[in-house]
GUBATOR-326959 format. One record per residue (C-alpha): x, y, z; residue number from 1; residue in one letter. Coordinates in pm, 1 decimal. Example, Ala and Ser with C-alpha at 12.3 -4.5 7.8 and 13.67 -1.06 7.14 Angstrom:
1230.0,-450.0,780.0,1,a
1367.0,-106.0,714.0,2,s
***
This chain:
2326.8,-5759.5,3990.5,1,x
2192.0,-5579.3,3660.0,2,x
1919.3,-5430.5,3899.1,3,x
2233.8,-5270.3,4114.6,4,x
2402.1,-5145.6,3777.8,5,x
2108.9,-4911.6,3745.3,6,x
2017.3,-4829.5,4091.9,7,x
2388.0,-4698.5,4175.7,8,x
2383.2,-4453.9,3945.3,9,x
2027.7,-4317.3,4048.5,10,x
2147.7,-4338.4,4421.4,11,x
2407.1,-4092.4,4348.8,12,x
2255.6,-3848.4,4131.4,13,x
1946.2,-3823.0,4367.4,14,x
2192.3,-3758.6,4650.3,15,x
2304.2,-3493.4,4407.0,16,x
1997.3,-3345.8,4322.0,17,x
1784.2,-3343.3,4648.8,18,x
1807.4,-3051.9,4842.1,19,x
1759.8,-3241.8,5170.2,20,x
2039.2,-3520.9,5099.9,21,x
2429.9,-3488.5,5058.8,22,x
2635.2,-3349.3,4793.9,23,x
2967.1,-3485.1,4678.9,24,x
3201.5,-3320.8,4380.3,25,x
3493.3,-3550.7,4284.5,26,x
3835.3,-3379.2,4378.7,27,x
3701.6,-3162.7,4649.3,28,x
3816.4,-3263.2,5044.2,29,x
3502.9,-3256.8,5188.1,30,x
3359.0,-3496.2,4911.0,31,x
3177.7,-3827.6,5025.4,32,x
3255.3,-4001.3,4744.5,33,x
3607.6,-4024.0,4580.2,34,x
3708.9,-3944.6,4227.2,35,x
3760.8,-4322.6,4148.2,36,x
3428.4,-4424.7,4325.4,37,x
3301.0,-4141.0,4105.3,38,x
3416.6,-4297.4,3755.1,39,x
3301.8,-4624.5,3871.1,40,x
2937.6,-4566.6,3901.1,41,x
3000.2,-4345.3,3582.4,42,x
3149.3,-4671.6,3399.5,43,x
2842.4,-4866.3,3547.9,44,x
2600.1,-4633.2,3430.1,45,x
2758.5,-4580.0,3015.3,46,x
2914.3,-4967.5,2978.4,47,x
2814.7,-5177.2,3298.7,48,x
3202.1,-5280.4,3288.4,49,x
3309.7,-5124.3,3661.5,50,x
3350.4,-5335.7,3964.2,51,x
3132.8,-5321.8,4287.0,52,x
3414.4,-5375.2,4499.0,53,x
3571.8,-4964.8,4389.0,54,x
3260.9,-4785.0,4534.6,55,x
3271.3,-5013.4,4889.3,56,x
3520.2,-4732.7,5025.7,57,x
3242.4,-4504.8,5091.6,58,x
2883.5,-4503.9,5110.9,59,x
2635.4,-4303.5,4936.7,60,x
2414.7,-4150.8,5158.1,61,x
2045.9,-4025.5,5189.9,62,x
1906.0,-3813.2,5461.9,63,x
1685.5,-3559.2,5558.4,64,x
1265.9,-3625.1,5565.1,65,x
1231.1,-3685.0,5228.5,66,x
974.1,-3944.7,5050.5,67,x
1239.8,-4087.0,4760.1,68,x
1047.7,-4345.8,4492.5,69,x
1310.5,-4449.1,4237.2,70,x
1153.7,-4657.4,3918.4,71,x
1374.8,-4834.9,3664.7,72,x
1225.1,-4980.9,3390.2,73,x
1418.6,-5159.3,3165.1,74,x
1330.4,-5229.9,2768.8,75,x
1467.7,-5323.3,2468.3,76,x
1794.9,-5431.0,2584.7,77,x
2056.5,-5328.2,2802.6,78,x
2085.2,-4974.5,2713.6,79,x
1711.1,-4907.8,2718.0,80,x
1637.0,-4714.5,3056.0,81,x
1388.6,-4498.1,3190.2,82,x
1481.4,-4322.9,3507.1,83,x
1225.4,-4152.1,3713.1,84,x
1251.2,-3933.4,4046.2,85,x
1019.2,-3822.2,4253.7,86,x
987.5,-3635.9,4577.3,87,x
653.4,-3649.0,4758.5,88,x
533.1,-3438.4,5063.7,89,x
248.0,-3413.1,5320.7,90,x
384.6,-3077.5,5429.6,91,x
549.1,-2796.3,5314.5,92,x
646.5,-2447.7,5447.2,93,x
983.5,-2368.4,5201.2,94,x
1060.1,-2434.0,4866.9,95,x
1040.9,-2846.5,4722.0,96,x
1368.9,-2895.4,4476.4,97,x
1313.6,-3185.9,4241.7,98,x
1686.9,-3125.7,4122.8,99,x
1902.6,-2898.3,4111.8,100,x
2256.4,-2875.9,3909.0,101,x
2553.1,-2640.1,3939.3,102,x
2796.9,-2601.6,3672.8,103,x
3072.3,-2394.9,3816.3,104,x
3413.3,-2225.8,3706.3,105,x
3630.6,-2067.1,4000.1,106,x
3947.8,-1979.6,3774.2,107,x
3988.2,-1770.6,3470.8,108,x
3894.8,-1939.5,3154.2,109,x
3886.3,-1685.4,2853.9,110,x
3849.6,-1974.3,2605.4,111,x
3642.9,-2192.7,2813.6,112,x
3240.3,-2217.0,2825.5,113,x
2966.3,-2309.8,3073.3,114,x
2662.9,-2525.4,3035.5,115,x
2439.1,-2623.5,3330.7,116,x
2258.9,-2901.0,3157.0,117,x
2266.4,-3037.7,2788.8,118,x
2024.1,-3293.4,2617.5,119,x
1939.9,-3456.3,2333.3,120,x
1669.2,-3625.4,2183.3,121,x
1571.4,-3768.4,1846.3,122,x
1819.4,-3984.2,1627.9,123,x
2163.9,-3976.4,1712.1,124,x
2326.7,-4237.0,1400.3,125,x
2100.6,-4307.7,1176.9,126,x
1760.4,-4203.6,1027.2,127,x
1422.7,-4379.4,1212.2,128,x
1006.3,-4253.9,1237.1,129,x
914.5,-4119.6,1457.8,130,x
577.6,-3988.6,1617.3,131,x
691.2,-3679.3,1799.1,132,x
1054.9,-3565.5,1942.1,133,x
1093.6,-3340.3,2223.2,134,x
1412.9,-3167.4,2339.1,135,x
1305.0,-3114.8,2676.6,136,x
908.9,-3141.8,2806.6,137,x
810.6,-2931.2,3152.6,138,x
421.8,-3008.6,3288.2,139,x
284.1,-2776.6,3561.3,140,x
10.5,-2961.9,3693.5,141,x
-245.9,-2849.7,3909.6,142,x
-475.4,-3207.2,3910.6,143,x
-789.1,-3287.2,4148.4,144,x
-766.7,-2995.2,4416.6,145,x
-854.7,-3071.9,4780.1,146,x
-1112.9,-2804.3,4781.7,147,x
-1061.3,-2438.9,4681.3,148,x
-692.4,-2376.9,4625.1,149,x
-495.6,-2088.6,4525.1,150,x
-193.3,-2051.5,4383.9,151,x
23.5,-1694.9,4339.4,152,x
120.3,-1755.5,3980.6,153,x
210.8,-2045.3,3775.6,154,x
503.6,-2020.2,3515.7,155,x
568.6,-2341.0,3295.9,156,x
934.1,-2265.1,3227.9,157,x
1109.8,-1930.5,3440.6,158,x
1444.3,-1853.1,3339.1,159,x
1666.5,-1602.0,3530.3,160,x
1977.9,-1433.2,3436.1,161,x
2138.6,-1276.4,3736.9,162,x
2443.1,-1036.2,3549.9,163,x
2457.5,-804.6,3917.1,164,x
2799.6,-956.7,3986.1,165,x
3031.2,-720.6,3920.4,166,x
3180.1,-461.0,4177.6,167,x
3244.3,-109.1,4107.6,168,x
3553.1,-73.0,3893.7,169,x
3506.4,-457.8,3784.9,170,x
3230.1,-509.1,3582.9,171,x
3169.1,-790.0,3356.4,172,x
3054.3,-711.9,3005.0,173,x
2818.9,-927.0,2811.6,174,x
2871.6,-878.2,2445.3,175,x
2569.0,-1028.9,2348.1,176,x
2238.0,-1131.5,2576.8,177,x
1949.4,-1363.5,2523.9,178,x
1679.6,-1471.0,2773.0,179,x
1557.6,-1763.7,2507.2,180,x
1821.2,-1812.6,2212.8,181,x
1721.5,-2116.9,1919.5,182,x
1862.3,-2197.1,1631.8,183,x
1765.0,-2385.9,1361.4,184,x
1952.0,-2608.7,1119.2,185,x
1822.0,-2660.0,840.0,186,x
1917.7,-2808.0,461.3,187,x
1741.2,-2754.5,134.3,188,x
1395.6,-2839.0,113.2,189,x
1360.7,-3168.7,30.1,190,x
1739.2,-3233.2,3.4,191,x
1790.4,-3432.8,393.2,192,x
1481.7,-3248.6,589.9,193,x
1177.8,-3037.7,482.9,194,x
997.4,-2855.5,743.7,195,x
614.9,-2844.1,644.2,196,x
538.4,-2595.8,909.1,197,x
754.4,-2424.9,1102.6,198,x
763.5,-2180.1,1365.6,199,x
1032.2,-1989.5,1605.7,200,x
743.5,-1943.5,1916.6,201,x
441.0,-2167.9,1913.2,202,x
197.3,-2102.1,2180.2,203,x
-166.3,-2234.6,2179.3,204,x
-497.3,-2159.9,2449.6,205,x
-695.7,-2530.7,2409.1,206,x
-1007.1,-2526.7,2614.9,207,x
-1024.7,-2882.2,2785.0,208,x
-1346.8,-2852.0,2974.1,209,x
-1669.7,-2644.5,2896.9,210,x
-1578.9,-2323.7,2624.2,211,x
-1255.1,-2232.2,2824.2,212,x
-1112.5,-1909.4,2909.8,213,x
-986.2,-1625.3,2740.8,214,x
-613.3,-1543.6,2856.1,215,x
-490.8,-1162.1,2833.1,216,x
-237.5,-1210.6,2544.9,217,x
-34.7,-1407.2,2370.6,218,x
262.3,-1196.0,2446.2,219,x
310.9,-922.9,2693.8,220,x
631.8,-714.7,2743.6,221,x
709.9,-584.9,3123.2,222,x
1015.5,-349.7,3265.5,223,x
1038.4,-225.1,3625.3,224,x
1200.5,-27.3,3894.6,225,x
1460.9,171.8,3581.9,226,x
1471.8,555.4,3653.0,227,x
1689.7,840.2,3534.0,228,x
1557.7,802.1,3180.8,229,x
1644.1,458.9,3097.5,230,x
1413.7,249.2,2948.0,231,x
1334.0,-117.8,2991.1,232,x
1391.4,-204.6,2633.2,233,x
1462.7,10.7,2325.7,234,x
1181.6,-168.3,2088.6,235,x
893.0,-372.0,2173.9,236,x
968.4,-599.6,1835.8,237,x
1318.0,-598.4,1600.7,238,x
1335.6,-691.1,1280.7,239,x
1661.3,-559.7,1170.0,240,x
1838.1,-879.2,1178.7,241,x
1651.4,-972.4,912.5,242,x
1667.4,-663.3,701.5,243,x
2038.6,-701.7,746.7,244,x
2069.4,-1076.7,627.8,245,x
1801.1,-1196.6,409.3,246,x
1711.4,-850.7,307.2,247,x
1297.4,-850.6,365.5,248,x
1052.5,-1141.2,509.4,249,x
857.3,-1353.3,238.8,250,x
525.3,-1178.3,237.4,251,x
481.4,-953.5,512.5,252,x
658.9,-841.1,835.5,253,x
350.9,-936.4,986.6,254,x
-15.5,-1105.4,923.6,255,x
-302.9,-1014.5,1162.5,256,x
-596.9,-1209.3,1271.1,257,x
-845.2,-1130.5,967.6,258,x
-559.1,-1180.0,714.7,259,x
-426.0,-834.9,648.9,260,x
-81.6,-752.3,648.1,261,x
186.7,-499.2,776.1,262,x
429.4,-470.9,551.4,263,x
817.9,-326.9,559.3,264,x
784.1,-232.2,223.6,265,x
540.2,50.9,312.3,266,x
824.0,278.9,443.2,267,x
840.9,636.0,335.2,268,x
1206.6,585.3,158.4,269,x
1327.5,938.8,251.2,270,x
1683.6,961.7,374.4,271,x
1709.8,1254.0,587.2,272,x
1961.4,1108.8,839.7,273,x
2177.4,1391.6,698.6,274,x
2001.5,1701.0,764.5,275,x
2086.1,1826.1,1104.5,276,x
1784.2,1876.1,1297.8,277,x
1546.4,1627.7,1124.2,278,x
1444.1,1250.1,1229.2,279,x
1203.3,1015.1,1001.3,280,x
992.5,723.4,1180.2,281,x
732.1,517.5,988.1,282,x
497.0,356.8,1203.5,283,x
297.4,53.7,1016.8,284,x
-63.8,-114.9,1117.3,285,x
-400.0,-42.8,917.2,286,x
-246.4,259.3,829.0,287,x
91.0,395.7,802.1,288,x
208.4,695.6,985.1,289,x
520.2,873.7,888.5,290,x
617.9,1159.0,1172.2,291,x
897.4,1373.8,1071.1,292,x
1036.7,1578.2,1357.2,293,x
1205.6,1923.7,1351.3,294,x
1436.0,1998.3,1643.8,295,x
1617.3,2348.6,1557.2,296,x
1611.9,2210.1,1216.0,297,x
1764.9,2535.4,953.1,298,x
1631.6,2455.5,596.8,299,x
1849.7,2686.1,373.6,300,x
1666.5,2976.3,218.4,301,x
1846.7,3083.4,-158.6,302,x
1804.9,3399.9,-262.0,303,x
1696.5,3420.8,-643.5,304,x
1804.6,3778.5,-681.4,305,x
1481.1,3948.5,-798.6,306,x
1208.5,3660.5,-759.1,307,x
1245.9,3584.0,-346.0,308,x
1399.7,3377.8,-202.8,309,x
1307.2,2922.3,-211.4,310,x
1376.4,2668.8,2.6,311,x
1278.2,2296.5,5.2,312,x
1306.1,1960.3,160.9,313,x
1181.1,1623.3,45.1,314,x
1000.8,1467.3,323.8,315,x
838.1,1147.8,191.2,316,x
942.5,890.4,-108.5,317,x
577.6,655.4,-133.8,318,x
651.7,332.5,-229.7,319,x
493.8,320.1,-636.9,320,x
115.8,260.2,-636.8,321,x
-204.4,456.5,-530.3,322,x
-153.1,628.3,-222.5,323,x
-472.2,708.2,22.5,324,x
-378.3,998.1,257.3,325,x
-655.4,1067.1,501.0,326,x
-495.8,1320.8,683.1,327,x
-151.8,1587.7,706.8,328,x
-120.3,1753.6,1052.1,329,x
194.3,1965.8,1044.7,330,x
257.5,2232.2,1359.3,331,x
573.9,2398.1,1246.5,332,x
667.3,2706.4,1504.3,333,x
961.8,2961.3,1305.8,334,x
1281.2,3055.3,1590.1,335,x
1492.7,3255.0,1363.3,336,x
1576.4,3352.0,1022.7,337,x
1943.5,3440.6,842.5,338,x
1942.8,3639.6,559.3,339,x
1546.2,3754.1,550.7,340,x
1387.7,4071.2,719.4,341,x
1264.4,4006.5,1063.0,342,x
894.8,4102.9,951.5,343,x
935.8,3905.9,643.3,344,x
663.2,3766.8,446.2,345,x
667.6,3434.1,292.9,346,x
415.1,3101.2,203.0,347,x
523.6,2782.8,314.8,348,x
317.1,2475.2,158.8,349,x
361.1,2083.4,80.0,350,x
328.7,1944.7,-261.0,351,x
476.8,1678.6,-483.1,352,x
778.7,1909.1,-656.5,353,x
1049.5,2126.4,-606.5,354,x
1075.2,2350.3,-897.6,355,x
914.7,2669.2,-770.5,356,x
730.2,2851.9,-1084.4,357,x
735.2,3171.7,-855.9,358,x
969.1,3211.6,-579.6,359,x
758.9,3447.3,-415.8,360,x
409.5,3266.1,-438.3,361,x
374.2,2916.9,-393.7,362,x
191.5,2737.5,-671.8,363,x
64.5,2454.8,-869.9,364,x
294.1,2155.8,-758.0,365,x
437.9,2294.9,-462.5,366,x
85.7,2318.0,-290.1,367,x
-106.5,1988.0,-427.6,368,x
-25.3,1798.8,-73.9,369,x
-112.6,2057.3,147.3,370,x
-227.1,2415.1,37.8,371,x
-24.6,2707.3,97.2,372,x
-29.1,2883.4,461.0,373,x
42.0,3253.2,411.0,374,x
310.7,3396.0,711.3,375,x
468.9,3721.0,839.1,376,x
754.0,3728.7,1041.2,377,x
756.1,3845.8,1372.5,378,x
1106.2,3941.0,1525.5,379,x
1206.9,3668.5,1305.9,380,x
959.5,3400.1,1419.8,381,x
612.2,3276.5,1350.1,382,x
381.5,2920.9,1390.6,383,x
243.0,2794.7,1094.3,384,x
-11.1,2511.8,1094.7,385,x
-38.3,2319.0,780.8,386,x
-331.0,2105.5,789.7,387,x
-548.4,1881.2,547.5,388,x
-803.4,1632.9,677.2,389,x
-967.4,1601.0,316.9,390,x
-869.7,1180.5,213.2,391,x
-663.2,1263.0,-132.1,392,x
-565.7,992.5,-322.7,393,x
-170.3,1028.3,-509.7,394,x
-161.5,766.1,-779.4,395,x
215.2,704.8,-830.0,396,x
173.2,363.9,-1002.9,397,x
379.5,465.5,-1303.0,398,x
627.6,694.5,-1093.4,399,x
615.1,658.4,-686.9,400,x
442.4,1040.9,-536.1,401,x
704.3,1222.5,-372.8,402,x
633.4,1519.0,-68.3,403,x
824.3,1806.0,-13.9,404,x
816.0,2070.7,212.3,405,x
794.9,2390.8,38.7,406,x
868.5,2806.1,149.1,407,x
871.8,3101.0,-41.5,408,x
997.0,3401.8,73.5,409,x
916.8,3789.0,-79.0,410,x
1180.7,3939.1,-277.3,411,x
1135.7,4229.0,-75.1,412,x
1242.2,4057.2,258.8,413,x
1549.9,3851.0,74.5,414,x
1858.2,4049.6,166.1,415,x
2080.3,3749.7,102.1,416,x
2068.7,3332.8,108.6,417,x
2070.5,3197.8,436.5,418,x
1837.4,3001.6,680.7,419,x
1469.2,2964.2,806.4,420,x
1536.4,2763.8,1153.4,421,x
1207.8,2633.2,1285.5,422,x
1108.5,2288.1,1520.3,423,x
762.3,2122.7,1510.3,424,x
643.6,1779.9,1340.8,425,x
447.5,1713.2,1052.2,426,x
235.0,1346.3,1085.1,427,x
109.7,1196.1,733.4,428,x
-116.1,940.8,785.9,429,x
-133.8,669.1,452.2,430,x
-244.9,335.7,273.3,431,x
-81.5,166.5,-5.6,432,x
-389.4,80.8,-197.3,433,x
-202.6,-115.2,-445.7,434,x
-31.9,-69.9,-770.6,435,x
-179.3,-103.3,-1162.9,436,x
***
């Protein structure tokens, strides 16, 4: 009788699961098995309390060609029970389904929400040891091939989110999307639960047999078929959700394999989100590398009335410490110029100030980044190349090195304050060797 308890319940949920046997849904006419007979083998199955005689209305059915081996093993009372399915098969031409589950909503439900399957594992009252909890475990074996086999690819755990349901004029929106989503919840250290290691991804190569194999990498990143200019994803990594909560990582925003570290703290500082025409990005490894891009970008020329005409605009704020810059490559091409002779003259240099001591000739702080490059206007345009590949080392331990772009323009060609308009991008390549 206690056997039949546990062997009704498996009956029905591997005539569920199988692909190859019948279905039944409570409340639905073409089910095999009523509602009632349904919350009978769903009493027998939580408190053993239903009767036998409710489910003798219907049968529950098996059919198709399938191999079905259903093991109960009972221990440590009543409640203890391990369930196992299995399908076996000597053929096979389609796809095998060890189970499959629908969770399914055909009415509008604004303030309703779906799961397809929820578990739990671990202690559910009260605190016990244990050796190792898992949420969920999925093995892809591949044990003791008859000969040379070969499979097309093997995936240990393939999720799929299919969100091309919509019709034209109806589409669903999806506020927020997440292929793999985990939370954890977590107290004070030492207060209920203290994590000694603890990771959001683990994933580990263990060679098992001989020196084992080298896989490609740990992670790899893959769009396809998008055209028209859209891209598969906007960044290959995102930390902004933690620059807008916690504020920074603990050490590093990342730790490579010989120990060094790439660090958010290395960014250049500038804000230049509000000049029109200019966009900052720091890119972080070994080195940094800060591009600044110019797109019709018009830095305003004044005139000094008498001493040319000055213009500036602060491109990089180092973080404080010795700075090691290998290398400035700027390629800035002039379009047009507003308020300065079309064959003006003028100097246009980096260096680490903006007070000009001579508006028409670039000096002494205004060229100690990169030295002055001497231009003439051309119907109002001209390229300049400003260029240092000598390593120069800016020690801003006291007071962090600032770069600014710096032009001077004749006083002859100054006939009133306006603009020098110009695109192009100037790449400084750096290391933070440290601060004293």
């Amino acid at each position: 009788m206690r056997i039949f308890k546990f062997l009704l319940p498996i009956l029905f949920l591997t005539s569920l699961a199988f692909g190859q046997g019948k279905y039944w849904v409570a409340n639905e006419p073409n089910s095999a098995i009523t509602a009632a007979q349904a919350q009978a083998l769903a009493e027998i199955a939580e408190e053993g309390n239903a009767t036998l005689d409710s489910l003798t209305a219907g049968a529950v059915e098996l059919s198709g060609p399938i191999d079905q081996t259903i093991d109960i093993q009972i221990a440590g009372g009543d409640r203890g029970i391990n369930q196992a399915i299995s399908q076996t098969v000597t053929a096979l031409t389609g796809t095998l389904t060890g189970a499959k589950f629908n969770a399914r909503v055909n009415v509008e439900s604004p303030s309703g929400s779906v799961t397809g399957i929820d578990v739990q594992a671990g202690n559910m009252s009260a605190g016990y040891g244990l050796s190792a909890v898992r949420g969920g475990y999925f093995g892809l074996t591949n044990k003791v091939p008859s000969g040379a086999v070969t499979w097309t690819y093997a995936r240990g755990l393939e999720v799929n989110m299919d969100l091309d349901q919509g019709t034209s004029g109806n589409a669903n929106t999806i506020t927020n999307a997440a292929m793999l989503y985990g939370v954890y919840n977590l107290p004070t250290a030492g207060s209920y639960s203290t994590v000694t290691n603890g990771y959001g991804i683990f994933l580990r190569n263990e060679a098992v047999g001989g020196t084992g194999q080298m896989l490609d990498a740990g992670f790899y990143l893959d769009d396809a078929s998008h055209s028209g200019g859209i891209y598969g994803w906007d960044y290959g990594f995102d930390f902004s959700g933690i620059g807008g909560n916690s504020g920074a990582f603990g050490t590093a925003d990342g730790r490579l394999a010989d120990g060094s570290l790439i660090s958010g703290a290395y960014t250049n500082g500038a804000v230049l989100a509000t000049a029109t025409g200019v966009t900052n990005v720091n890119y972080s490894s070994g080195l940094n590398q800060t591009v600044i891009t110019f797109t019709n970008y018009a830095m305003p020329i004044v005139d000094s009335a008498g001493s040319g005409g000055h213009g500036t605009l602060k491109l990089v704020d180092f973080p404080e410490g010795v700075i090691r810059v290998p290398s400035v490559i700027g390629d800035i091409g002039i379009t047009a110029v507003v308020g300065i002779g079309a064959t003006g003259v003028f100097d246009m240099a980096m260096g680490s100030a903006t007070t000009l001591t001579n508006a028409e000739t670039l000096g002494n702080a205004n060229v100690d980044f990169v030295a002055k490059v001497d231009g003439t206007l051309s119907s109002g345009a001209d390229d300049i190349d400003l260029v240092n590949t000598t390593s120069q080392d800016e020690d801003g331990h006291s007071s962090n090195t600032e770069v600014w772009l710096c032009v001077a323009v004749m006083d002859a060609d100054m006939t009133a304050t306006g603009t020098m308009t110009f695109s192009g991008t100037i790449v400084i390549t750096w290391h933070n060797m440290g601060d004293y």
